[in-house]
C-alpha positions in Angstrom: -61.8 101.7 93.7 -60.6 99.3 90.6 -57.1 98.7 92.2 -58.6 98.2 95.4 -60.7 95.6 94.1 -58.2 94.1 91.8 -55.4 94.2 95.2 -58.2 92.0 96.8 -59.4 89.6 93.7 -55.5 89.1 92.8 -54.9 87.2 95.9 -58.1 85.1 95.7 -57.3 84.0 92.5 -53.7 82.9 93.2 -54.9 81.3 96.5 -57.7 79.0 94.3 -55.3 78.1 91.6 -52.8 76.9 94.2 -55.5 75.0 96.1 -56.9 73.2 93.2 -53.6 71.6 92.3 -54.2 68.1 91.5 -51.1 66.5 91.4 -50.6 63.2 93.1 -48.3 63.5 96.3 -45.2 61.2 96.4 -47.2 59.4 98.7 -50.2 59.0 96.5 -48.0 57.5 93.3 -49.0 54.5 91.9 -46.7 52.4 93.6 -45.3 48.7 92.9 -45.7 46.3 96.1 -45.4 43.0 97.2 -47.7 40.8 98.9 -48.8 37.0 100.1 -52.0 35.7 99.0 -53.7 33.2 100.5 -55.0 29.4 98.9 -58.7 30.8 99.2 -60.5 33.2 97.3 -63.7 34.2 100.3 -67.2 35.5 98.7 -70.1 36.7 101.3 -73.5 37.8 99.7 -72.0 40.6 97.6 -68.4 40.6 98.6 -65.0 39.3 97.7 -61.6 39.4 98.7 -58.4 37.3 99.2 -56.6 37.2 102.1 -52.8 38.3 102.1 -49.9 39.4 103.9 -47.7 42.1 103.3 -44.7 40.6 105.1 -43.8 37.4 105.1 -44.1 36.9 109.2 -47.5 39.5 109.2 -50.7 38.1 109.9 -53.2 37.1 107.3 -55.9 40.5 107.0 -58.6 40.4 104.1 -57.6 42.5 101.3 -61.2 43.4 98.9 -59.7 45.5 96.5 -56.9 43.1 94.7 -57.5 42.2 90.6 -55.7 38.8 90.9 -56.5 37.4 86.6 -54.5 34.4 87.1 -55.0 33.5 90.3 -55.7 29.4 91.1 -57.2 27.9 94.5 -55.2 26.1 97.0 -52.3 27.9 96.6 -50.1 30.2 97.9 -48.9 33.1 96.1 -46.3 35.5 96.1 -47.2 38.5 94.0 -45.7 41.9 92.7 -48.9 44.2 92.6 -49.3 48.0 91.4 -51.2 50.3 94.0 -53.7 52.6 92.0 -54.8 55.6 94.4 -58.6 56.7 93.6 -59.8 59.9 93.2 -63.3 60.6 94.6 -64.3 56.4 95.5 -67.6 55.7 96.2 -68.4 55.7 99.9 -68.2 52.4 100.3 -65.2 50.8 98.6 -61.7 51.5 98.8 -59.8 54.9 98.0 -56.7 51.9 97.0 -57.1 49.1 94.1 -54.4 46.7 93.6 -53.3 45.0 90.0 -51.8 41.9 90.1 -48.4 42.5 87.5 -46.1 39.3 88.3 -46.4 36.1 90.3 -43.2 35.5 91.8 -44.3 32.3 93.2 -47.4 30.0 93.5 -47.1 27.2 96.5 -49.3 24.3 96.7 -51.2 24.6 100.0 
């Protein structure tokens, strides 16, 4: 009876281990990007966000989750940003943050 139970608990136990693994995928990384941010930083009642492009012919999108320290109205930036992947985000925010780490070019508007 043991080695029947331990034949069935031995399997279990491997199966958890292997399904609890919490290392990032390649796709989940922190990753370094680059983006276009707009002259105007928007705030409605209890939200923020820029808006940017992530090419330079894309179309403009609002982007709520970018930490911009240095950032200036009425221009246009060019930025290198680092994408943080969040385990377990609140409901309603984003599962992605972005860092600002280098302007690579600011553009009066």
């Amino acid at each position: 009876m043991k080695k029947l139970f331990l034949w069935f608990l031995l399997p279990i136990t491997g199966l958890l281990f292997f399904c609890c693994n919490d290392n990032k995928t390649d796709n989940e990384q922190d990753q370094e990007v680059y983006i276009y941010v707009g002259p105007e930083h928007h705030t409605n009642h209890e939200l923020s966000w820029f808006d940017v492009k992530w090419t330079d012919d894309g179309q403009w999108e609002k982007l709520y989750s970018l930490i911009f320290t240095d950032y200036e109205p009425g221009y246009f930036y060019f930025i290198k940003a680092r994408k943080e992947f969040i385990d377990n985000p609140p409901m309603d925010s984003s599962s992605i943050l972005l860092h600002h780490i280098e302007t690579l070019s600011k553009v009066k508007e």
